[in-house]
Rosetta silent file (secondary structure, phi, psi, omega in degrees, C-alpha in Angstrom):
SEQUENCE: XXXXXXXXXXXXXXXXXXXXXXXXXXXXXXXXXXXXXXXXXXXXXXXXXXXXXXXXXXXXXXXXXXXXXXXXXXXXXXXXXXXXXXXXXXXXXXXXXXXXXXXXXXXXXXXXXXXXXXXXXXXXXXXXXXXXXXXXXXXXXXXXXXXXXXXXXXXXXXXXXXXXXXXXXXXXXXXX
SCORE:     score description
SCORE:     0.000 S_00000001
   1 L     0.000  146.908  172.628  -23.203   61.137   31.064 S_00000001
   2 E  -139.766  135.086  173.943  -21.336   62.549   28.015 S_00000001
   3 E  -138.245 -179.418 -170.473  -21.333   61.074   24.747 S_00000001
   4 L   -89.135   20.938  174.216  -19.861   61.634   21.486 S_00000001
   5 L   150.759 -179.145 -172.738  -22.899   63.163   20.025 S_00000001
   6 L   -57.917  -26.261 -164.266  -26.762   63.480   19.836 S_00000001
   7 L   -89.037  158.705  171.300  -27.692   59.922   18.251 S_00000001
   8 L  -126.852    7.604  168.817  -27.201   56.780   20.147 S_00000001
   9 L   -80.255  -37.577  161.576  -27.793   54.782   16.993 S_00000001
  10 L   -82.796  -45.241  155.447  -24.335   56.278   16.142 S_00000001
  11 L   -62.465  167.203 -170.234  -22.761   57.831   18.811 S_00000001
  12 L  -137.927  161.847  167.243  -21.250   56.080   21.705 S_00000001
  13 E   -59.548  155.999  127.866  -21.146   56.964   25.767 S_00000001
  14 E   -53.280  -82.364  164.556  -18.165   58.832   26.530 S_00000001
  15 E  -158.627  178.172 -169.244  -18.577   58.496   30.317 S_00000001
  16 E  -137.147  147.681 -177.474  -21.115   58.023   32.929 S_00000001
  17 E  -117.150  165.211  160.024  -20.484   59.807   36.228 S_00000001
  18 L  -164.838  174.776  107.300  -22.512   59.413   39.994 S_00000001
  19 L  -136.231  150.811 -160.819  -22.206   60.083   43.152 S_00000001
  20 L   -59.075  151.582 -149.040  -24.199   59.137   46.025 S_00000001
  21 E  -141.790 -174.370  175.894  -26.265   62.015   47.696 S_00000001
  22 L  -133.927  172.212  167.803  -27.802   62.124   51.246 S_00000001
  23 L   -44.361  -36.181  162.121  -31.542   63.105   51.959 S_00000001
  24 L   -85.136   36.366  159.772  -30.715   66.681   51.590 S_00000001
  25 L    66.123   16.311 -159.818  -28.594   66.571   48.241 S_00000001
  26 L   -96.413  164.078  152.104  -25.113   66.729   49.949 S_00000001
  27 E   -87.007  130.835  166.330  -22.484   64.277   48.500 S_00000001
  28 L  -140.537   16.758  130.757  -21.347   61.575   50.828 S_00000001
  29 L  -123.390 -172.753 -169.354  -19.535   59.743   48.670 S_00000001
  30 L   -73.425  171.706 -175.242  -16.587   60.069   46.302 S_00000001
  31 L  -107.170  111.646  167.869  -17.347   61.333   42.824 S_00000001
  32 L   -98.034  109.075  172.479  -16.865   58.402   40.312 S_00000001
  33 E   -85.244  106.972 -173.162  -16.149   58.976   36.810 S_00000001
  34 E  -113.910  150.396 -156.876  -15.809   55.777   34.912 S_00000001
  35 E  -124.435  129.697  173.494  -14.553   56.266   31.128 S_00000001
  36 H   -51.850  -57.227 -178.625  -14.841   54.421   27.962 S_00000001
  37 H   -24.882  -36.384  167.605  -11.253   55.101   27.659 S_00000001
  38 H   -67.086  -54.285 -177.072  -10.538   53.256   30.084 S_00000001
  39 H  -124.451  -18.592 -175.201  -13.181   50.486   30.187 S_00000001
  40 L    91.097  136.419 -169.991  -14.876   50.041   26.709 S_00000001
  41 H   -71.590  -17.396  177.739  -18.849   51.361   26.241 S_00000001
  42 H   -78.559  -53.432 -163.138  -19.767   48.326   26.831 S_00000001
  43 H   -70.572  -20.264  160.899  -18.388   47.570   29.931 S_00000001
  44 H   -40.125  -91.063  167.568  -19.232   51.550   31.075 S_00000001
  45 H   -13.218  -50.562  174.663  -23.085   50.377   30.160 S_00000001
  46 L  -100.010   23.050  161.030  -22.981   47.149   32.321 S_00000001
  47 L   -96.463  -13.876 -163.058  -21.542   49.046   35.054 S_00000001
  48 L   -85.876  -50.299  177.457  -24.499   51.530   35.491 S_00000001
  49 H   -45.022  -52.653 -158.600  -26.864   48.838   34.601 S_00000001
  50 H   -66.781  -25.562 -173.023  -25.354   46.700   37.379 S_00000001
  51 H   -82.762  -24.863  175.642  -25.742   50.152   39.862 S_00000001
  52 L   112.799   -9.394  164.426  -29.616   49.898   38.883 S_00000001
  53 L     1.917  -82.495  151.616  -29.551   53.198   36.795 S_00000001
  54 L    -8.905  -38.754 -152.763  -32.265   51.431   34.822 S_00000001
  55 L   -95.628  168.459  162.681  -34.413   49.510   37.524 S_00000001
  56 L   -79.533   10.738 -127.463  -37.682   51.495   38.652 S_00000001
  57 L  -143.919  172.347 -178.953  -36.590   51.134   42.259 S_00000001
  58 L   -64.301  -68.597 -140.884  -35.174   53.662   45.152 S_00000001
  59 L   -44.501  -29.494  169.060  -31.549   52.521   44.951 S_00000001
  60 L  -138.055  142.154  157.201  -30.311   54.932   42.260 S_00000001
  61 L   -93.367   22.710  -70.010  -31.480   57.888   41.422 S_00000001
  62 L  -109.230  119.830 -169.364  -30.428   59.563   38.916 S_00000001
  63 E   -82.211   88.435  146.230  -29.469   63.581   39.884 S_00000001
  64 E  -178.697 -129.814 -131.476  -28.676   66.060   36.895 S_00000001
  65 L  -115.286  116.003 -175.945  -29.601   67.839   33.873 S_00000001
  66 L    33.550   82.209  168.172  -31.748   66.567   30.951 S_00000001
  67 H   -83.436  -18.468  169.254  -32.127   63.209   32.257 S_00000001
  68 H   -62.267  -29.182 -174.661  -34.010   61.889   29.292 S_00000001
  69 H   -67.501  -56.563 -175.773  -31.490   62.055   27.086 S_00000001
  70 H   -44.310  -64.808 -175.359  -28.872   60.275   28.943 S_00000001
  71 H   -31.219  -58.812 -157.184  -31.387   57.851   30.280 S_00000001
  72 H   -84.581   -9.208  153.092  -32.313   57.013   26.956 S_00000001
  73 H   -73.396    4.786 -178.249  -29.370   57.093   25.526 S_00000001
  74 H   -83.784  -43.203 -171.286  -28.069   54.848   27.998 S_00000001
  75 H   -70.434  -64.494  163.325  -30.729   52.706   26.924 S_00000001
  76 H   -43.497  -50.117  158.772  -30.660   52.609   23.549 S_00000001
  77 H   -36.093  -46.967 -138.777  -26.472   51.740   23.859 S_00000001
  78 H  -103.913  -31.488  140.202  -27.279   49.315   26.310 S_00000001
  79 H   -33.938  -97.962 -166.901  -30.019   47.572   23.448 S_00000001
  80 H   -35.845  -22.034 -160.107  -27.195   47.843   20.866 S_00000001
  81 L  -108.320    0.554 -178.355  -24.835   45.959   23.110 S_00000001
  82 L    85.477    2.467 -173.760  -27.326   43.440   23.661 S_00000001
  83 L   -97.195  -39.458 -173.234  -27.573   43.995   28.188 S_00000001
  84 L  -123.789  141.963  169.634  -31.063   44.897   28.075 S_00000001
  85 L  -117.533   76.159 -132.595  -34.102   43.853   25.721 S_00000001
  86 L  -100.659  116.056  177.105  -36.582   46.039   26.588 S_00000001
  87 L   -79.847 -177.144 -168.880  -40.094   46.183   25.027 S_00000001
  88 H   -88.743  -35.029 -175.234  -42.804   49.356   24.583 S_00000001
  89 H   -55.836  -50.724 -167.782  -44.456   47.973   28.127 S_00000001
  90 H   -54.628  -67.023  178.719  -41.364   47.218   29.718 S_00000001
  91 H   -47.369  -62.904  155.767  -40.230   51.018   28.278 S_00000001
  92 H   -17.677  -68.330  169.192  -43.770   52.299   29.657 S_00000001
  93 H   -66.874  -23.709  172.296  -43.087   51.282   32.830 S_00000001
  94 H   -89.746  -60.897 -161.329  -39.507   52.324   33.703 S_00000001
  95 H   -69.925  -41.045  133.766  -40.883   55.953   32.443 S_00000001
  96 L   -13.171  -70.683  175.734  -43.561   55.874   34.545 S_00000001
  97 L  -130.752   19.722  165.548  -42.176   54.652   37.987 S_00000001
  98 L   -82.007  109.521  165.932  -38.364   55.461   37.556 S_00000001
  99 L   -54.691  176.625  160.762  -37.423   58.109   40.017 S_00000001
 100 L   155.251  145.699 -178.991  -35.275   60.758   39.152 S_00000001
 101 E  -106.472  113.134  164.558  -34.817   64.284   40.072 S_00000001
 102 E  -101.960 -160.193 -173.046  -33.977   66.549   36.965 S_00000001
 103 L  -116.923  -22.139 -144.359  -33.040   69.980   37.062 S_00000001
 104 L   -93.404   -7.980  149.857  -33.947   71.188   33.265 S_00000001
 105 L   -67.950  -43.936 -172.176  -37.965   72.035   34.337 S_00000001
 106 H   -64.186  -74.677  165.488  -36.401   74.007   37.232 S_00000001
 107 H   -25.118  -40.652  168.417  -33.936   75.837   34.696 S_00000001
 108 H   -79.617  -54.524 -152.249  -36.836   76.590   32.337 S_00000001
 109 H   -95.794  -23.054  168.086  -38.427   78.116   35.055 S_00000001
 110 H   -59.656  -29.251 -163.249  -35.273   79.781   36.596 S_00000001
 111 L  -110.572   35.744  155.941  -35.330   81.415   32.775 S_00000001
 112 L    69.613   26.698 -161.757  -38.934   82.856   33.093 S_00000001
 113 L    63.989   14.145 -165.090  -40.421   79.731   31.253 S_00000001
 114 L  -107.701  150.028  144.260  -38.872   80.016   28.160 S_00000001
 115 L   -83.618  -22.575  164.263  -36.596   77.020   26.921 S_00000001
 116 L   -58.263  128.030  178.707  -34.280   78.729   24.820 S_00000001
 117 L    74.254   42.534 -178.836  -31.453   79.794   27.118 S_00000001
 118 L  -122.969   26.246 -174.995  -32.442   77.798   30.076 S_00000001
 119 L   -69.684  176.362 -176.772  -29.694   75.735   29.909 S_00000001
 120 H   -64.105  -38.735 -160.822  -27.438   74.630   32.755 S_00000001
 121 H   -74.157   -2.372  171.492  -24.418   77.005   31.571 S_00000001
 122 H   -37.656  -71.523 -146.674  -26.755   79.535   31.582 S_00000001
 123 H  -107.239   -4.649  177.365  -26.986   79.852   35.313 S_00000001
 124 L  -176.108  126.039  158.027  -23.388   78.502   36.268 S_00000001
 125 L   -28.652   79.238 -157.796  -19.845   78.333   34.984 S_00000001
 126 L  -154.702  -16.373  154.727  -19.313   75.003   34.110 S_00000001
 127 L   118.412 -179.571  174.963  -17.794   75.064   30.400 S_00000001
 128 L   -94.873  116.061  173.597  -19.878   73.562   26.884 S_00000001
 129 H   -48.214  -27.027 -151.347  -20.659   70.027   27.252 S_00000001
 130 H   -83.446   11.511  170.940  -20.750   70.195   23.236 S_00000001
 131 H   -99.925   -3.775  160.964  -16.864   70.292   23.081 S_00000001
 132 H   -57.907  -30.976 -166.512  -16.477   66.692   24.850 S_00000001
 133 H   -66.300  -40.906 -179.950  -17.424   65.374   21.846 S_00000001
 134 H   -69.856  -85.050 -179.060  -13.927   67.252   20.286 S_00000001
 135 H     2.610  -58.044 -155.860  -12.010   66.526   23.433 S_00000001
 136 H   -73.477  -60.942 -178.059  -13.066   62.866   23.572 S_00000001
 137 H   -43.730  -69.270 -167.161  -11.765   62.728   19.038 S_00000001
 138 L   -97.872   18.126  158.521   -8.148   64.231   20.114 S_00000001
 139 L    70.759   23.012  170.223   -7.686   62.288   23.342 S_00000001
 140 L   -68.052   76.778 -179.346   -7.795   65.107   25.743 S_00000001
 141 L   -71.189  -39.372 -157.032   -9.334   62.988   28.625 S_00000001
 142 H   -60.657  -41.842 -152.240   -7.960   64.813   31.747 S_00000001
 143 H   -83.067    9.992  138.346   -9.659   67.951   30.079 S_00000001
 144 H   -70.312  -50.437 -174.758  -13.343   65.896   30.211 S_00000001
 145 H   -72.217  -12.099 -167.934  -12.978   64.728   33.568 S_00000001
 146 H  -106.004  -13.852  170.786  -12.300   67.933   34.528 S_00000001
 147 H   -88.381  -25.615 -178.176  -15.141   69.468   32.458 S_00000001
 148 H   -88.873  -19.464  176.087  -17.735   66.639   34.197 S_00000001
 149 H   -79.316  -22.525 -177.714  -16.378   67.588   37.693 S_00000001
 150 H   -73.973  -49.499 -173.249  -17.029   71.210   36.909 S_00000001
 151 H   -50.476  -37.912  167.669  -20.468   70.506   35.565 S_00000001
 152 H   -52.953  -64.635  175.948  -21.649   67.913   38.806 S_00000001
 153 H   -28.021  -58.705 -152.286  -20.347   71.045   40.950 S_00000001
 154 H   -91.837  -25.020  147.907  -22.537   73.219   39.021 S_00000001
 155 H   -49.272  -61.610  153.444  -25.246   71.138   39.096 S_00000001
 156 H   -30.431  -54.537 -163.359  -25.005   70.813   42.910 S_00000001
 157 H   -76.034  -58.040 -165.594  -24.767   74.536   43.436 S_00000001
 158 H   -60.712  -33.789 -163.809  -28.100   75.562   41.311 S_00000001
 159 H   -84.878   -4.431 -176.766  -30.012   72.300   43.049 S_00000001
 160 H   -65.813  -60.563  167.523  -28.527   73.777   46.528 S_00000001
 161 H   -53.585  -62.383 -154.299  -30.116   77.351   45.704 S_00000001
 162 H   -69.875  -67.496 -170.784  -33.242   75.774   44.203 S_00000001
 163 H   -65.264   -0.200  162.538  -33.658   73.955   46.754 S_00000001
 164 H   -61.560  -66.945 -172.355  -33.638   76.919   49.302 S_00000001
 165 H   -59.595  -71.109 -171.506  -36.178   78.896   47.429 S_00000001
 166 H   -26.839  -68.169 -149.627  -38.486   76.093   46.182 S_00000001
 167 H   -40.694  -57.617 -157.418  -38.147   74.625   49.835 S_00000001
 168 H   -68.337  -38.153  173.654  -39.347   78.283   51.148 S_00000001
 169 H   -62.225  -63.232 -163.659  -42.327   78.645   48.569 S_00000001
 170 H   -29.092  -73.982 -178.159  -43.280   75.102   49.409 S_00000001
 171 H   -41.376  -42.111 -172.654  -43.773   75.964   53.440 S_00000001
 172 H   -80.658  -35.061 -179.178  -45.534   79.023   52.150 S_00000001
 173 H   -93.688    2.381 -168.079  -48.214   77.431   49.787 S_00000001
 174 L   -57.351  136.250 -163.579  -48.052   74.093   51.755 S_00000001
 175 L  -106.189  -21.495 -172.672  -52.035   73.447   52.428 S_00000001
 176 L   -86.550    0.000    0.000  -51.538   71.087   55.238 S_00000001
C-alpha cells in the first residue's frame, strides 16, 4: 500500500498492490496494482475489502513490510468511507486471528536488533517509499508503479534469503 502520508485521518491510499503467492512464497499470479488514480480511494478500499484483506480467514494474506500500518490504515480509510464499522472487539479480534506474514521483525533482526536502520531499503535497492507521497502531488504515476514493482521485488528477494536461513536454523533447533 502507499499513501499520501502518515495519518489516515488525513491522508488518503495512494494504491494497494497483491499478488498471489504459492506455499513457498513464489508468485503465481500477475502483480496487480490498482490506483486511486484510476479508481477513486474509495473504490481502491472496497476492492481489497471485497479480496478479504480484512477478514481473519486463510484467503488473503497479507505479504510485506510494516503491515500494521497499511492494515490499519486501510482500516481507518475504509471507516471514513463508511465499508466497515468496526468496534474495539471486532478490532480485537481481526488483530488477534488475522494472518499475515511481515517482514519488519525479520529486518530488525537482519539489523542486529536495533530498529533504527532496519528498514526495507536498508537491505535492498528498491527506492524511498517517502517520495510517493511527491510523485502521487505532481502526477508522476508511471514513476509509483514502477517504484511499488521495485519494492514487491525487493520484498520477495529478502523473504527468499530469509527464508533460506531461517528455514536452515529452524531444522537445526527443531525439537521434534
Amino acid at each position: 500500500m502507499e499513501t499520501t502520508g502518515d495519518d489516515p485521518q488525513q491522508d488518503q491510499l495512494v494504491c494497494a498492490q497483491y499478488q498471489q503467492l504459492s506455499d513457498a512464497l513464489e508468485p503465481v499470479g500477475p502483480f496487480q496494482v490498482v490506483a486511486e488514480w484510476e479508481w477513486g480511494e474509495k473504490q481502491v478500499l472496497q476492492l481489497v475489502l471485497a479480496k478479504g484483506l480484512l477478514e481473519p480467514t486463510w484467503d488473503f494474506v497479507p505479504v510485506g513490510n510494516r503491515l500494521r500500518f497499511d492494515l490499519t490504515f486501510v482500516l481507518e480509510r475504509a471507516m471514513k468511507w463508511k465499508l466497515v464499522d468496526w468496534d474495539a472487539p471486532r478490532l480485537k479480534y481481526f488483530w488477534y486471528t488475522k494472518p499475515l506474514l511481515d517482514l519488519q521483525p525479520v529486518l530488525v533482526l537482519m539489523n542486529h536488533g536495533q530498529f533504527q536502520g532496519s528498514s526495507l531499503e536498508a537491505f535492498a535497492d528498491k527506492g524511498k517509499g517517502s517520495e510517493v507521497p511527491l510523485l502521487y502531488r505532481q502526477g508522476r504515476f508511471p514513476e509509483i508503479l514502477a517504484y511499488v514493482t521495485r519494492e514487491k521485488e525487493a520484498a520477495l528477494e529478502v523473504i527468499r534469503e530469509s527464508l533460506g536461513v531461517l528455514g536452515d536454523l529452524g531444522d537445526r533447533r527443531r525439537r521434534v
